[in-house]
C-alpha angles and dihedrals in degrees: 000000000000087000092054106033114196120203109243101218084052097064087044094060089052095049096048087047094064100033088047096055091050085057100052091037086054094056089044089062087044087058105038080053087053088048096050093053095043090055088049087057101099100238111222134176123202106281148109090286097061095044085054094046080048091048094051102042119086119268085013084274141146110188100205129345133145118250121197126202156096129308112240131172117245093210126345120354135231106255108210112261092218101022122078108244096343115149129199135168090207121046131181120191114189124182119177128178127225118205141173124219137183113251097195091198089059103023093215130114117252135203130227138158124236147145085057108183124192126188120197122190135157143172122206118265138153137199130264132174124271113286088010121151128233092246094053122086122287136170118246109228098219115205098351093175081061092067143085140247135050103292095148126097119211102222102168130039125172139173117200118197109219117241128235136218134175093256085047089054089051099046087049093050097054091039103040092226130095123181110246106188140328112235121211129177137155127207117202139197097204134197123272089022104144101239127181119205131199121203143070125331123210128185120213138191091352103296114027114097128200136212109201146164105278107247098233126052105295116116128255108222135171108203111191096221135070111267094257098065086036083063095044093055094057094042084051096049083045086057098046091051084047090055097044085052086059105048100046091042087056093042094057089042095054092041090051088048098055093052089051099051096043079047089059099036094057086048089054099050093052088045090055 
């Protein structure tokens, strides 16, 4: 081995090349996997077609299915506490404190974050297709706050400096902590955002229809996109996991090329 040195970090890179790509490659078949169920889920709107599939399926039923739609309030909307008429039917208010204090050992200020608030409201609403009327048909979204995925669109964020006075000095100095900021944001789910949910469907008395957490062990989700662009973003995920195999994959092999023909090269020329 003395006579043919091989750099270490060269033979980590190749190592974590290759252990890296079967990672990734690892997480491209996940996601494929997640692909191929989510194109096997029927896609509906709210419409007559889904109140006749409803009619016709036992227990007026449907176990899990994707609905697509607009949000719209089933009575008065939350008007956002920061936004000019901006109406939501799901509202989250978080407000988060940053402080300093005095760490002795180090003697250097620190920063943490304390005192975090979060406000949760939220007002009825379903989904019904586009142009469509208040008297047309329309899904119920049944306990929204319930479901997965980032529905929610941050439309304030603000970062207030504190502000410091002698008798705020004072106080600090005798304490060893000093208020930073104060951090606000909300996040909306406003009105007339195109969502598409993913759960069980349930008719009741003739024409309302509800969107529901599935009974087994399949995830309720509220994805705020139409299903097209939901099913972009994960074939685009699964391409990006099947890249990164690549590249890593032809970076190890390259690496471990190059080791085996310096290898040989040096054999030859003893041999010579």
């Amino acid at each position: 081995m003395s006579d043919f040195p091989i750099n270490p970090l060269v033979l980590v890179g190749v190592g974590s090349s290759f252990a890296f790509s079967g990672l990734f490659y690892h997480l491209y078949q996940e996601k494929k996997e997640e692909i191929r169920k989510l194109k096997e889920i029927p896609l509906f709107r709210p419409d007559q077609l889904l109140v006749k599939l409803l009619n016709a399926s036992p227990h007026k039923r449907l176990q899990y299915v994707a609905v697509e739609g607009l949000v719209q309030a089933d009575g008065e909307p939350l008007a956002s506490q920061f936004v000019p008429r901006s109406f939501a039917v799901i509202q989250k208010i978080t407000v988060e404190e940053h402080w300093k204090y005095w760490n002795s050992i180090s003697r250097t200020w620190n920063s943490r974050k304390m005192n975090r608030t979060e406000t949760n409201n939220s007002v009825p609403f379903s989904l019904v297709c586009p142009g469509a009327y208040v008297s047309d048909l329309y899904v119920k979204v049944q306990n929204p706050l319930e479901a997965s995925g980032c529905y929610l669109e941050r439309v304030y964020h603000r970062v207030r400096r504190a502000e410091e006075g002698l008798v705020d000095l004072v106080v600090q100095g005798l304490s060893g902590e000093k208020p930073m900021a104060r951090e606000e944001s909300e996040e909306l789910l406003r009105v007339g955002t195109t969502v598409t949910g993913f759960g069980e469907v349930v008719l009741e008395g003739g024409q309302v229809m509800r969107l529901q957490a599935p009974q087994d062990s399949r995830r309720y989700i509220l994805a705020p996109t139409d299903y097209r662009s939901f099913m972009d973003s994960h074939e685009s995920s699964a391409k990006m996991w099947k890249v990164l195999t690549a590249v890593c994959g032809v970076t190890g092999a390259s690496l471990l090329g190059g080791i085996i023909y310096n290898l040989v090269g040096k054999q030859d020329d003893r041999s010579k």
